[in-house]
N, C-alpha and C positions, 0 to 999 in steps of 0.2 A: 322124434322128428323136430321137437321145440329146441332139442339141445345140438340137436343138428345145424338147424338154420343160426343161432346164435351163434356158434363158432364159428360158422362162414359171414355171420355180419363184422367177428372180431378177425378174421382174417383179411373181411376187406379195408377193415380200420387201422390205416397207416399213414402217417403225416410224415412227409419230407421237410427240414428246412433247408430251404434254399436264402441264406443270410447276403443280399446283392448290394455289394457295397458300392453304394450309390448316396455319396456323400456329398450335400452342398451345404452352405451355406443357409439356410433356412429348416433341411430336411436332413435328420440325421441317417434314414436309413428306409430301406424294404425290406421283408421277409413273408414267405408265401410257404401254405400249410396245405396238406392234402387231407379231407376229410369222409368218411362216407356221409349218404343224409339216413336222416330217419333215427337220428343219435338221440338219445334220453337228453331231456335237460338239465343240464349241471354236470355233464362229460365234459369230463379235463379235452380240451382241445392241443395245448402246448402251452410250456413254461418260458413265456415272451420277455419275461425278465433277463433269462442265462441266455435265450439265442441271441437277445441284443444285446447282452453284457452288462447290464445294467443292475445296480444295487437295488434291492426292494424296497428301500425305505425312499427312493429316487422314487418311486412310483405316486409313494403317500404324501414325500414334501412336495410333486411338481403337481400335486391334485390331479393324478392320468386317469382320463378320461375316454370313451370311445366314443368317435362318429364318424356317423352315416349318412350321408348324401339325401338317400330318398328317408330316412327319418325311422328306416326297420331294421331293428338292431337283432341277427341272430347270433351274434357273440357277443358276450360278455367279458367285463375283466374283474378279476377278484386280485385286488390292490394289497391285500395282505399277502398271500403268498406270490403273486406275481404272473400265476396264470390264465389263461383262454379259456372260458367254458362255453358251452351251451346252453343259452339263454334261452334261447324260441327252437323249437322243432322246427325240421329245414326238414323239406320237400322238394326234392330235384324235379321233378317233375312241374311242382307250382310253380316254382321258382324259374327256370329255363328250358318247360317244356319242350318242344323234338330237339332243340339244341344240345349236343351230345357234351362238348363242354361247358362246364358250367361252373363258376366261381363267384364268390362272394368278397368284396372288398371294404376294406372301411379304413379309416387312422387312429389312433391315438396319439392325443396330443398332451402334453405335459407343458407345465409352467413352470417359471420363475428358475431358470430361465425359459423360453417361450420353444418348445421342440416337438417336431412331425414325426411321426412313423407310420411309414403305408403297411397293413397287413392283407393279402391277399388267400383266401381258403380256396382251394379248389373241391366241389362239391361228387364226389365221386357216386353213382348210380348204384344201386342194388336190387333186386329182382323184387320187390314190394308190389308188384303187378300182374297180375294174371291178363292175357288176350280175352278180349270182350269184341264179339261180333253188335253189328249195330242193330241188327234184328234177329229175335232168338227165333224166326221158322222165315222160310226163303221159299218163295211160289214161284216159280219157273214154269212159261210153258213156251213146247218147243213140238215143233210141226214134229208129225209122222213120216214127211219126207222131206229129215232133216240129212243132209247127205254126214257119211263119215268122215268124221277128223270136223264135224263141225263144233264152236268153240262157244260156250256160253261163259261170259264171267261170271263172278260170284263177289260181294262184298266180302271184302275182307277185312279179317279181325284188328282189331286195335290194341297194341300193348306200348301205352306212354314208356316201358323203363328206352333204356340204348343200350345201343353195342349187343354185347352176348344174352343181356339180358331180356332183350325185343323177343318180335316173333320171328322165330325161326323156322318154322314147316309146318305143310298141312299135309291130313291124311282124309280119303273120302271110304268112306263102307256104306253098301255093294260096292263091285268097283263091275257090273256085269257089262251093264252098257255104256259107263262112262267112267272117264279116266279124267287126274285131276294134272293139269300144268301149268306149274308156279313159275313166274318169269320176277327177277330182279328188276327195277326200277334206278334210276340212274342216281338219285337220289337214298339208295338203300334200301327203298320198300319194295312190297313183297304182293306182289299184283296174281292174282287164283283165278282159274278158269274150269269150270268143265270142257270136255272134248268129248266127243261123241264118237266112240270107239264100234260100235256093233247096233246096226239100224233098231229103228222102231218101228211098234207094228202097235197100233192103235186098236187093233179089234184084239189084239192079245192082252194086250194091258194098256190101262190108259193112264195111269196112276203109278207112281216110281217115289218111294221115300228113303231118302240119302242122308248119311250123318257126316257133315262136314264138320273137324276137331284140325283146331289150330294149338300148336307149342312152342311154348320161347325157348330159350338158350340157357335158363337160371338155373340154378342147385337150389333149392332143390327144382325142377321144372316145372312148370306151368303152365294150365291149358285152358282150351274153352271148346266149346261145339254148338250146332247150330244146324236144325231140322232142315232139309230140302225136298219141298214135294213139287215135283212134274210133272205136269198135266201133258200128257201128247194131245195135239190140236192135227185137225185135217188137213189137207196136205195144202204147205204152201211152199213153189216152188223154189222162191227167191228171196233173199234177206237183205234188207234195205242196209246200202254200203256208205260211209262216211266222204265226203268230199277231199277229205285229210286225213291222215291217222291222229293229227297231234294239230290245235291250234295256237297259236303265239298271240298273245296283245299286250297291251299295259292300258293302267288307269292311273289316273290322276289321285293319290289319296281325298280326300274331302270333296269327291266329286259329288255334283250333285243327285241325287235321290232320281231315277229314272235314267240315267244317263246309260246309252247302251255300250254297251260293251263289246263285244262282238256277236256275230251271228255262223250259227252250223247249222251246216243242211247235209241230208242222204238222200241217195237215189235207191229204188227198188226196179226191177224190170218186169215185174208183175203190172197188169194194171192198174191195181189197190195201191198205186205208190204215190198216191196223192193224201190216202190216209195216215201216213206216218207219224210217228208220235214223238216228240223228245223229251226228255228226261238226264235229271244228273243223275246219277248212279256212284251212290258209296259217296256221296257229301256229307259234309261233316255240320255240327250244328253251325259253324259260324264262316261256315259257305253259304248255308242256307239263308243266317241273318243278313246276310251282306249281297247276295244275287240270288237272280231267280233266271227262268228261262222260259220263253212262250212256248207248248207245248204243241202250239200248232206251227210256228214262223222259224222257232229256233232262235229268236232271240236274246241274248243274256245281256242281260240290265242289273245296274246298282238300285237295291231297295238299304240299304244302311250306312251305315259311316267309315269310312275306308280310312283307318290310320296307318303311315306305315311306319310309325314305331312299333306297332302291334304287330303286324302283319306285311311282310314285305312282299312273298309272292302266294298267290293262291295256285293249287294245280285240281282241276276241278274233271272227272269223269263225265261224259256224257253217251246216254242211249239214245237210239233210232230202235221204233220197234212200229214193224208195219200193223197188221188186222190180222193177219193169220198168225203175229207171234213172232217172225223173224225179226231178229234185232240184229243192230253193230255198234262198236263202241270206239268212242273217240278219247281226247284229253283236250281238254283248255289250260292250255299257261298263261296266267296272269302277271304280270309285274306291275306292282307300284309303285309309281314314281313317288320321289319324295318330295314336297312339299314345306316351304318352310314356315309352318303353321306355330312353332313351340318357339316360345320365348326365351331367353337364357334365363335362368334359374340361379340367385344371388341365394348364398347360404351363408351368416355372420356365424363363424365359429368360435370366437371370442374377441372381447369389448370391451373396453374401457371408458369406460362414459364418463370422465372427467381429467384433468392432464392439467397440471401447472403449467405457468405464463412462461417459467423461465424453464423448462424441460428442454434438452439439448435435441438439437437436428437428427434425425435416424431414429427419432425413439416410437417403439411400436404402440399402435394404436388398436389396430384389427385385423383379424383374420380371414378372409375370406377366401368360399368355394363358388365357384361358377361352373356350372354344366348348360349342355343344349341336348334334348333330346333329338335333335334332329341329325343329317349323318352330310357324309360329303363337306360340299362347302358352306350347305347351311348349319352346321355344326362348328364351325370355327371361331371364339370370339375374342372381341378384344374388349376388356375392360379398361375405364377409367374415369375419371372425376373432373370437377367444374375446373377451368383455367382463374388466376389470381386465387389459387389457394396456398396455403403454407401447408399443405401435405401433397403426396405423391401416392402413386399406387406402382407395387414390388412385385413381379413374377416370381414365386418360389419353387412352384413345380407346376405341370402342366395345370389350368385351371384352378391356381392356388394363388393366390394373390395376400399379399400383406399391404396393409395403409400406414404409412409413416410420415412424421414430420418432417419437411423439408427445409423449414426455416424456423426463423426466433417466433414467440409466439405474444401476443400484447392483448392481455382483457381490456383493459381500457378503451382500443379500438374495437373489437370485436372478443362480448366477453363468452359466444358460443359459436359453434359453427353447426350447419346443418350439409353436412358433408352427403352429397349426392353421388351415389355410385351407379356407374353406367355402364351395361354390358350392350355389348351390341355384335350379331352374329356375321357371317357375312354372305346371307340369301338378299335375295333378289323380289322381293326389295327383303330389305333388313329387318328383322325385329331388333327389339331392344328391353329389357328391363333395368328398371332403379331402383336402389334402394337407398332410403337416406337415415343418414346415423347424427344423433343428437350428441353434439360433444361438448363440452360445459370446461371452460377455461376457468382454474382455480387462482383466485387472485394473490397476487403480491405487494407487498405495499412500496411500489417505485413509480410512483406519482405525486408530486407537492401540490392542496388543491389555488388553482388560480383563480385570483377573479374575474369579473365578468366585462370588465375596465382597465386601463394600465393606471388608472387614476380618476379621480371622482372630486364632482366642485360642486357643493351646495350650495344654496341661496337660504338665507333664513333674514327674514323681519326684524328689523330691529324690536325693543319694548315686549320681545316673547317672553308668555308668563314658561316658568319655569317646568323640565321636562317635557317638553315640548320635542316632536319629533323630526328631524333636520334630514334622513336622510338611512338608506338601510343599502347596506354593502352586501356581496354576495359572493361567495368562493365556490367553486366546485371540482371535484375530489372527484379525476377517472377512476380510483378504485372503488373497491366496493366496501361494505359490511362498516367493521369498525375504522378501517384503512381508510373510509370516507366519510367519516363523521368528524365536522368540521366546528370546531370553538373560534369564537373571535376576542380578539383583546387587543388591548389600547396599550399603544409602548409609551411609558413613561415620559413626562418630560414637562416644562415649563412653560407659563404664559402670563408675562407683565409681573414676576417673580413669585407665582403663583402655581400651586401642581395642575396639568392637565386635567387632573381627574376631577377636579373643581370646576367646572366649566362643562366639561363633555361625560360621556358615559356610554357604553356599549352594550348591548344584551349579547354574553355570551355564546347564545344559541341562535337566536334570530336576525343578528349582525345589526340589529336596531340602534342607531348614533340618534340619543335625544341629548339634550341642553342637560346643565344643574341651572342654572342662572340666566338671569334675562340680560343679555343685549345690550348697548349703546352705540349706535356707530358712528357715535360723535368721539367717542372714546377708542373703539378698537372698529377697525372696520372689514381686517380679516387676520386668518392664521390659519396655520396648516397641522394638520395630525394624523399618523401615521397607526393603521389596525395590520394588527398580525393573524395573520388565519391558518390556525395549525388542526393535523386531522390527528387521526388518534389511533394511527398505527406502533409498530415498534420496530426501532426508532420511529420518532415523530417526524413527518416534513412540515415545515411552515412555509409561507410566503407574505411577503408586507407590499401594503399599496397607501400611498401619500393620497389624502384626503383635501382639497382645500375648503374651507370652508370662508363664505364672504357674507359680511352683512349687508343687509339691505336696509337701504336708508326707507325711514317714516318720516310723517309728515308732522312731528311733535315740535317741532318750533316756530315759532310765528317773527315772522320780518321784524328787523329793527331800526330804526331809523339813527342817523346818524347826525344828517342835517336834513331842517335846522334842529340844532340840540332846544326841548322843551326844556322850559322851566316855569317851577309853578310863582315864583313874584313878580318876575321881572317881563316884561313886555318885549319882543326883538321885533322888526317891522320890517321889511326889504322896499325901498323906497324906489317908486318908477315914476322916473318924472312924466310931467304932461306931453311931453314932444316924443315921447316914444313911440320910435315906430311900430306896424306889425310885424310881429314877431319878434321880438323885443326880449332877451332873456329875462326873467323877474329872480327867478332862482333855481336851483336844485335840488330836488329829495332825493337824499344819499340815502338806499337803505340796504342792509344783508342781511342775509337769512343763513344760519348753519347749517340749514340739512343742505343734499348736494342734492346731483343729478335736475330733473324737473319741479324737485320742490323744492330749489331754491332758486327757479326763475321769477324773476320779480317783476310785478306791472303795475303800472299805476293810473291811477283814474282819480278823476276830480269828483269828488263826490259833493262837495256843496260848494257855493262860492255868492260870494254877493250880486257878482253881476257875472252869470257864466257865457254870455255874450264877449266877456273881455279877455279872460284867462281859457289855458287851455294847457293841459298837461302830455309830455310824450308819455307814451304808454310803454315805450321799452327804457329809456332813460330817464324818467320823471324829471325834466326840463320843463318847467314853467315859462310859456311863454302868452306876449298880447296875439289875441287874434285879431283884432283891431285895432284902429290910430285910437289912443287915449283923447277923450275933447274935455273940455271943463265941465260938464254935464257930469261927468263921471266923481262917484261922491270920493272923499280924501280916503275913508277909510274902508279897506275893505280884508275881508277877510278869508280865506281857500280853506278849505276841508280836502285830504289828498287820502285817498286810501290806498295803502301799499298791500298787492295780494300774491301770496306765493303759487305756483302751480300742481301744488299736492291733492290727492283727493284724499278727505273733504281739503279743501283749501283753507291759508289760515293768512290773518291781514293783521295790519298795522296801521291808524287813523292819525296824522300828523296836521295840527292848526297853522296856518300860514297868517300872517299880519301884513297885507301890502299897503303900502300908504300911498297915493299917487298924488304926489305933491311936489316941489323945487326946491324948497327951503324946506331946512330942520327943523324950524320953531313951530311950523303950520302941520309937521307930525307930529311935534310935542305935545301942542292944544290939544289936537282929536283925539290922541290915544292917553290923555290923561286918565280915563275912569276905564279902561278896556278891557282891564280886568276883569271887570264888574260887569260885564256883558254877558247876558245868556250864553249859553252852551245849546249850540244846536243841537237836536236831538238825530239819532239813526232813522228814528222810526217814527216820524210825528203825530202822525197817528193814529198809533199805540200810544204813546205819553198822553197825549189830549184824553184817548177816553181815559185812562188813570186817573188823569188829574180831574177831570169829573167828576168820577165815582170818588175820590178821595175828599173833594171840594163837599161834594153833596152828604157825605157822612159826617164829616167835621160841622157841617152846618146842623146835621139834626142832633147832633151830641151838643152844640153849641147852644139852640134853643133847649133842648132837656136839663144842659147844666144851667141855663140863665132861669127857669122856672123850680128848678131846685133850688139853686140859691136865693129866686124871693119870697120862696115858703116859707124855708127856713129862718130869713131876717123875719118877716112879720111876725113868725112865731116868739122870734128870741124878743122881737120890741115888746110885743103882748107879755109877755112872762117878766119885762125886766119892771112894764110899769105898776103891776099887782105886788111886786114884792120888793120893790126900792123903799118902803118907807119906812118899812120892818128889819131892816138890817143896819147893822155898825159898822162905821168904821175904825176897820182896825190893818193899819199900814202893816206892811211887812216888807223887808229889806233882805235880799236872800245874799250870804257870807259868801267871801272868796272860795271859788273851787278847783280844789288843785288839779281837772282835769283840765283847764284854759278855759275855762268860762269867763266873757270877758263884764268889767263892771259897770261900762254904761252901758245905756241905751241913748241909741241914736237915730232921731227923726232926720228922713231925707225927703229930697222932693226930689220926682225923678221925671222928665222929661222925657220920654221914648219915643222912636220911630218904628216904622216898620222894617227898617234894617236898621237891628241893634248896634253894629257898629260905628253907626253915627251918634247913638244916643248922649246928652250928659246926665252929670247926675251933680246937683247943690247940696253941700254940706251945709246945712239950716245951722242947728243948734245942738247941743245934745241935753237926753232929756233928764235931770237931776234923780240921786237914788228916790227923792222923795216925791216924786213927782207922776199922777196917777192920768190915765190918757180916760176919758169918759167914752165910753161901752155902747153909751146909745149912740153913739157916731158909727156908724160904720162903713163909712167910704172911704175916698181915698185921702191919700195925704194929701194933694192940694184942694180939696174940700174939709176936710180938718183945720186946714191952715188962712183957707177964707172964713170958716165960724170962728175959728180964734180972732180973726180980725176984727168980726164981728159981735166981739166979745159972747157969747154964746157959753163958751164954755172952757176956761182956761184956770185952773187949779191944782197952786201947785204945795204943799205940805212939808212941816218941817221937819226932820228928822223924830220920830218919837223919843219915847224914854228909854233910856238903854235896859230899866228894869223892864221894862215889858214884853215879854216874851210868851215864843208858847211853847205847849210844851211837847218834848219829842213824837211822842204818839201823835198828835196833831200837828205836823208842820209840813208844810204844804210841797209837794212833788210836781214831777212832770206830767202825773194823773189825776191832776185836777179835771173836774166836771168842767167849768166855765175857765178857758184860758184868753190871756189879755191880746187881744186882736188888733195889731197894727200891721205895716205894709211887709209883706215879704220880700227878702231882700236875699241874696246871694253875697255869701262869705266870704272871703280871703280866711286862711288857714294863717298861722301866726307868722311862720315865717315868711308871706306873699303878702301880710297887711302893710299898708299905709296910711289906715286909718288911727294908729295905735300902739303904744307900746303893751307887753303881754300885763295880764292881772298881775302876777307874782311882782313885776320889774312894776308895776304904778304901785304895788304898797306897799312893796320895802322900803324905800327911801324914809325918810323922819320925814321931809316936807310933801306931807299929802295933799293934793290941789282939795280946798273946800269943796266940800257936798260928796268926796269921792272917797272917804273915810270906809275904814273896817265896817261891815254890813253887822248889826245890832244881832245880838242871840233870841231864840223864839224867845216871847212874852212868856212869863207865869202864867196860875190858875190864878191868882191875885189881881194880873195884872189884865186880864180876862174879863173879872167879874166886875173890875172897874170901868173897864170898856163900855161894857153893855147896860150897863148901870150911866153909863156919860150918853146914850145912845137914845133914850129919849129924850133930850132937848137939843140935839144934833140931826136931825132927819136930813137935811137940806144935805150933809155928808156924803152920807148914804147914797146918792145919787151920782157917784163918782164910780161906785163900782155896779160889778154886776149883779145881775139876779141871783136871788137865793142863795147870797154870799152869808157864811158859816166859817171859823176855824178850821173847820176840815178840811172846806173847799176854798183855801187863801190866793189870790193869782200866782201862777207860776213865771218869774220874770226872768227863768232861763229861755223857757221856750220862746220870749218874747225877744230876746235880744242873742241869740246864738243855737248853732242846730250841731250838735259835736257829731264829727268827722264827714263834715261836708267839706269838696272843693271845689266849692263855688265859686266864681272870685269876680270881683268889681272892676271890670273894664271898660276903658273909653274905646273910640271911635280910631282904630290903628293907624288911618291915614293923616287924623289930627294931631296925634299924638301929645295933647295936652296934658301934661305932669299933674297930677293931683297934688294939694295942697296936704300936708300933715294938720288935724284931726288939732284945731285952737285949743289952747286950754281951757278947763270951763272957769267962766267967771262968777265971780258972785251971784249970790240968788237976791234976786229982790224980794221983799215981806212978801209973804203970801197975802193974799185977797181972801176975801170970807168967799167961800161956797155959794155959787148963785141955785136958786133951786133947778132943779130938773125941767128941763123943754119937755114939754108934750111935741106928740109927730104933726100936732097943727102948728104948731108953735115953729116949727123949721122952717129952713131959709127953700124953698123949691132950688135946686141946682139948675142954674142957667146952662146952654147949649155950649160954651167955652168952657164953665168947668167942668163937664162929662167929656168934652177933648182933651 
């Protein structure tokens, strides 16, 4: 039986191609396959390769792939040999339930280049179904005086296959008192009845069991059966009759839940025709899900969801069955309107998610499927996309659409597109769906980046310290990646014969223009340079933008004046006579400033004046003029202080001294400005200078009593020590030799007459004082108190040159570090070649005629000449008294220190407005005898210094 049914399932498996040369431009082709269902998985369906002519290796370079709309693939394609299999087990029945044709379609598609092929299966039916009643025992009850040829239906059997393979007849056993008549349906089905052929008699039998057997059309055949027990009920005359045999309505798919649907009613002629009952009869489950019926009203109502993708018409049986059992049977036809509740359905079959800039017009992008489940006009759509796009959308076959470029494509503007795709059906109102596809433009480098400027003018300070930042350029590069990475650099070139690059400097990355050098813009005060800004594609694009760069003036110079030109000797005076009127020009302060702009606006202001009641300065012109008639009251000399101030901040000024003499004649300016010089200098800040000079005043004073109390310790001390040990000491002269570093060989007393302004002072060339000639120690004041006790005979002794034996000897001969040095007036030097007092030591003793007394200086004494000394030195005490304390050979006077200070330039000058020539330096004359040694004054013994000689 197994080998039986298998050959009849290979006899119904046979596949036509019909190769429908339906060739466009997008779509190379159809071909449509006959299959049975119910086929194993992995049956060769057909060799798609040879029906479409096609190479098999065309399969594996073009990557053929298959699809499917709703996403349920029951073919396959196996890419190496080329053929169709069976993927998924196919069920005609699942698949296109009572629909008797039934086909499966789908495409393959292949790439590069981009090609459609529609394949259509047609699913052919096979007897895989036996008839199945809906309930396996059937309770029928029917009056006893049920008249003959009365007609009961019966549910009948269900067999999903079609065609031959359906139900095709029924048989009923007994057939005593009822016979069975099967009436055709207009629709092909197959509507069973009892008939009631031969009465019933209720007291005979009440009880009747029937074997109703339905069979289909198949090889092998197929059946079913289903128990019938009849109860005979007591007699009821009349059977409640349908108003209609058949009703007609429609509904609205998605109608709402309770909505009626229509209403059936029967009549009975019995009295009981009020209790009639209705009922569907032979409803199927998803009748039942979707309406119901009042069994007392008749009314049929929606309890579920009515789609009519699903389900376009229902045809719905109904019974009337009174109390005594008599029933009739009706039909309800439903139709569902369609509604346009489904969306259109976007399918991307293939995509290219990225597309250079420069890709030519036509070139494909995607593939798309569009469907609508919905039928008629709500199933019609039209796709397409946003307006101002560089693509288009391509009909290729019915609901097949391809997206292409329609124009040149530029990342720079726009380096993505979010391409929206829009189907839109045409129901009432319309649905719509979108889908949008992310497309990503791949960049080119045909862009040079620009800047941000056609040109660029910076301002920089002058005096900026170096590296300093002036100023930062910016390019920018529509491309992307490396095609927009942007370098900047400085184009070569010159400034004041100098490289550019000395001066300015560029950060290649961050376009940063700082300084090398600082600034003058008294010197340069602009110049221009030129940056390139190149990205770093291949080839490179550049572009250059002119820079100006300008300096800015600082406020670093201060006013100069011009007139009147200052001078530091000479006196200049602008003379305003006394009859001058107001307003009276006296003069003009010419001043210019180098910096420009506001700091080198100039103002001026009178800042001091002797009488500022008289003068008065313009402030934009420094025009000195009287603000009042001059009268004689007004003194001769007068003097203006003018400040010249520039506008800079901070601000900076110039102080010019005015000399006005206001007088008629020249000689009466000449008088008064003879010493004018000599005139204080006003101060800025008075003050300030006053407390300085205060606090300066008050210091010098207490240094001045601490040095005067110093100094008369020290004398008392030196007199107490000199008068314990003058009478113990010898004298022993010494005469110090020429020295070849300009030591000169007199000494010379002066008397010096001073003022409190030394350039007035003079100075009397006295005498000078012989080599032999010792100055007495206990004096210690000044030269004109020296020179009053000389007159006073006191103390004047002067000694003859010793013995040229006597000497001392090297170890013992006296320096500039002696203890006790010879103390006369300090005097300030001339250097040899600024003297006047003198020809040099060398030039006085070369010559053979040596002036007396001014002879070669004697070599130290011997020990001989020593010991004779001090041996002659007890009857000589009164000597002794010439020199000083705890005089020894050791400590001999030093008579350089006394008479020259080597490498002073000190120098001896008079009073420069007197300019009284000094006299050359007399030759010395003879010495007169010396005088014996008077003894030593005690400090009672002195002369008290009168009140004229301490001035």
């Amino acid at each position: 039986m197994e080998s039986r049914r298998k050959g009849c399932l290979h006899g119904w498996l046979f596949y036509t191609v019909c190769a429908l040369a339906l060739f466009a431009t997008d779509v190379t082709g159809q071909i449509r396959y006959s299959i049975p269902e119910e086929m194993a998985v992995g049956s060769d369906v057909g060799n798609i390769a040879s029906d479409l002519g096609l190479d098999p290796k065309r399969l594996i370079s073009g990557k053929a792939r298959v699809f499917t709309a709703d996403s349920s693939e029951y073919i396959g394609l196996d890419k190496e040999n080329g053929h169709l299999v069976i993927k998924n087990k196919i069920d005609r029945e699942e698949l296109c339930g009572e629909i008797s044709a039934c086909s499966v379609s789908f495409d393959v598609i292949l790439e590069n280049p981009m090609e459609l092929y529609r394949v259509t299966a047609d699913i052919q039916d096979i007897n895989d179904n036996s008839p199945v009643f809906p309930k396996s025992k059937i309770e029928q009850e029917i009056s006893e005086l049920a008249v003959l040829g009365a007609r009961f239906p019966l549910e009948s059997a269900i067999d999903p296959d079609v065609g031959l393979n359906t139900l095709q007849k029924y048989t009923l056993h007994p057939t005593d008192h009822f016979k069975l008549n099967v009436q055709n349906g207009e629709d092909g089905s197959k509507n069973v009845e009892m008939v009631l052929h031969s009465p019933l008699d209720r007291e005979k039998k009440q009880h009747h069991n029937l074997i109703l057997t339905a069979f289909d059309g198949g090889k092998p055949q197929r059946s079913a059966t289903v128990q019938i027990n009849i109860v005979v009920l007591d007699a009821n005359d009349n059977a409640p009759v349908f108003s209609q045999s058949s009703y007609k309505t429609s509904v609205a798919e998605n109608a709402a839940k309770g909505t009626i649907v229509t209403t059936v009613s029967a009549t009975d002629a019995d009295e009981s025709s009020h209790s009639i009952q209705y009922y569907f009869e032979h409803a199927t489950a998803t009748v039942k899900a979707l309406f119901t019926i009042d069994a007392d009203s008749g009314e049929v109502t929606v309890m579920g969801d009515i789609d009519y993708e699903k389900n376009k018409q229902f045809k719905i049986k109904v019974k009337a069955k009174d109390h005594g059992g008599l029933t009739d049977s009706s039909e309800i036809i439903i139709d569902v309107i369609d509604v346009n509740d489904n969306k259109p359905k976007i399918t991307v079959m293939s995509f290219s998610s990225a597309v250079s800039e420069d890709a030519a017009p036509g070139t494909v992008i995607a593939m798309i499927n569009v469907q609508d489940l919905d039928s008629g006009e709500n199933s019609k759509i039209a796709c397409s996309i946003g307006l101002n796009s560089p693509f288009k959308i391509v009909s290729s076959l019915t609901n097949y659409y391809n997206l292409v470029t329609d124009s040149g494509l530029d990342r720079e503007q726009t380096a993505e597109y979010n391409i929206t795709i829009t189907a839109v059906d045409a129901g009432n109102p319309p649905l719509s769906s979108k889908e949008i596809l992310n497309l990503k433009i791949s960049d080119v480098n045909d862009y040079a980046p620009q800047f941000e400027q056609e040109s660029y003018q910076a301002f920089i300070a002058e005096n900026n310290p170096p590296f300093t930042t002036i100023l930062s350029v910016k390019a920018e590069d529509m491309d992307w990646g490396t095609n927009a990475k942007v370098s900047y650099i400085l184009i070569d070139g010159d400034l004041n014969g100098a490289p550019l690059a000395s001066y300015i400097s560029i950060n290649s990355e961050t376009g940063v223009i700082s300084t090398e050098k600082s600034f003058d813009y008294e010197q340069l005060k602009s110049f221009k340079i030129q940056v390139k800004a190149q990205d770093g594609g291949s080839p490179p694009l550049c572009t250059n933008v002119t820079l100006d760069i300008i300096i800015q003036d600082q406020n670093d110079n201060a006013p100069q004046v011009l007139y009147p030109v200052q001078t530091g000797g000479s006196v200049v005076a602008e003379i305003v006579p006394r009859a001058a009127d107001v307003g009276y020009l006296v003069t003009k302060v010419v001043a210019v400033d180098v910096d420009s702009g506001q700091n080198a606006w100039l103002s001026y202001k009178l800042q001091k004046a002797t009488d500022r009641a008289l003068f008065e300065v313009g402030l934009q012109n420094g025009e000195i003029r009287t603000v009042r008639q001059v009268t004689d009251k007004d003194a001769v000399k007068q003097k203006l202080t003018v400040v010249v101030e520039d506008n800079g901040q901070p601000s900076r000024s110039a102080v010019v001294t005015i000399n006005v003499a206001v007088a008629d004649s020249f000689p009466e300016v000449l008088s008064e400005f003879t010493d004018f010089t000599h005139d204080k200098e006003y101060n800025n800040n008075l003050t300030f200078y006053l407390v300085l000079a205060l606090a300066v005043v008050s210091l010098l004073f207490i240094i001045s009593i601490i040095a005067i109390i110093s100094v008369k310790i020290y004398r008392w001390r030196q007199n107490k020590l000199f008068y314990k040990s003058a009478a113990n000491l010898p004298v022993i002269p010494y005469y110090p030799p020429v020295y070849a570093d300009g030591t000169l060989q007199h000494v010379y007393n002066y008397e010096m007459c001073g003022t409190t302004d030394s350039r007035m002072s003079d100075i009397k060339f006295v005498r000078p004082y012989s080599q032999n000639t010792l100055v007495s120690q206990s004096r210690l004041g000044t030269v004109q108190r020296e020179k009053t006790e000389q007159e006073n005979d006191v103390l004047t002794l002067e000694q003859k040159p010793p013995n040229t034996d006597w000497r001392f000897p090297p170890n013992q001969r006296p320096g500039p570090s002696g203890q006790h040095r010879f103390h006369t007036l300090q005097q300030r030097w001339t250097p040899y070649e600024k003297s006047r007092a003198g020809a040099r030591p060398e030039d006085a003793g070369a010559g053979a005629g040596v002036i007396a007394g001014t002879g070669p200086w004697p070599n130290p004494p011997t020990e001989a000449e020593q010991i004779h000394a001090l041996m002659a030195a007890a009857n000589a005490s009164e000597a002794t008294a010439t020199l000083g304390p705890r005089y020894n050979p050791q400590y001999g006077p030093d008579y350089r220190q006394n008479v020259y200070i080597p490498g002073s330039t000190a120098t001896l000058t008079a009073n420069p407005q007197q300019q009284i020539p000094q006299q050359a330096l007399p030759p010395p004359q003879a010495l007169p005898p010396a005088e014996a040694p008077k003894s030593a004054q005690t400090p009672a013994s002195k002369k008290k210094p009168t009140k004229k000689d301490k001035k």
